[in-house]
C-alpha positions, 0 to 999 in steps of 0.5 A: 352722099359720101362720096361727094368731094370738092374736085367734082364741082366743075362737073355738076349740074344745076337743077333749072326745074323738076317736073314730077311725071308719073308715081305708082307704087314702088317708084316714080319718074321725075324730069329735071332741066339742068344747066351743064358747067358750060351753060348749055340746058340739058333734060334727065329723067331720073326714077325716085326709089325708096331704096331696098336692102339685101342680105349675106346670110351664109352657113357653117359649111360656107354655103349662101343662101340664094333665093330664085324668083321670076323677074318680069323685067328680065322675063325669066328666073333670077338667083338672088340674094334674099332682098326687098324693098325698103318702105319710106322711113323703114330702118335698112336692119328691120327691112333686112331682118323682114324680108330674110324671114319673108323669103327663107324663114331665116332668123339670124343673131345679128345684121352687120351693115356690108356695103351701100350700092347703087346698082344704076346711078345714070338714071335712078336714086335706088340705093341697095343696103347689104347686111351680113347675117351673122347666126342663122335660125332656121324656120318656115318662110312667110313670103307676102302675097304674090311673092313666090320664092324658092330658097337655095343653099350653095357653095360659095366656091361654085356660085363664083364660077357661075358669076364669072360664066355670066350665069349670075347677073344681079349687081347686088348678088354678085357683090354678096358672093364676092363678099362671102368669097372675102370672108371664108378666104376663097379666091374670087379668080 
């Protein structure tokens, strides 16, 4: 992607084949065998994502919006930025201006592209979008079917705290608050 550079050649593995494993709904598992830069064979799995995006929407009184949801991975409630799942051949601003309005029935002025992440580049290509919503209108979410979501607005100042007491532990999120924290002028320390 971007951040590929010649002094990393003599790191790289090359892809002997890829046996595609298994595909559901929102990624699939692919097998590669590669040969290492010392001629020796090595297997990878790796997890193929169509990617997601993520949104910074803060209001006038420096609070971001987070949004809890259970996650049945982590079996318990996470708090989130607003996000969701980018669709094969979707435009990262139309997803993110979707899923904001999906979860919070915010409609905002404008989506400025943040950061790109990926948040487990050992073993999967999902790559995360963020966009700073920028003038923020307020209306009644619309999440999809299963989808339960509660909205919250926090002080950016206190979801810091909460990142650093290890209470807030989703990449992404975390990436957001540092990023509010940036643009209001809060120390992140």
């Amino acid at each position: 992607m971007g951040d590929r550079d010649d002094s990393g050649s003599r790191l790289e593995e090359r892809t002997v084949a890829v046996h595609p494993e298994w595909r559901g709904v929102i990624f699939g598992v692919e097998r590669r065998d590669v040969e290492l830069p010392d001629g020796s064979r090595a297997r990878r799995d790796i997890v193929r994502h169509s990617g997601g995006v993520g949104v910074i929407a803060i209001d006038e009184e420096g609070r971001l919006c987070l949004v809890r949801q259970w996650r049945i991975c982590l079996d318990r409630v996470t708090l989130e930025i607003p996000a969701g799942k980018l669709e094969p051949g979707e435009d990262p601003a139309d997803a993110a201006r979707r899923e904001l309005a999906e979860e919070t029935g915010i409609d905002p002025d404008t989506l400025e592209p943040f950061v790109t992440e990926y948040g487990s580049p050992g073993f999967t290509d999902e790559c995360t979008r963020l966009f700073i919503a920028r003038g923020l209108h307020h209306g009644e979410p619309h999440p999809d079917a299963g989808e339960l979501v509660d909205a919250t607005w926090t002080p950016v100042p206190e979801l810091v705290s909460q990142v650093l007491e290890g209470r807030i532990q989703d990449a992404k999120t975390i990436i957001a608050i540092f990023a509010a924290a940036s643009l209001l002028g809060i120390p992140a320390a």
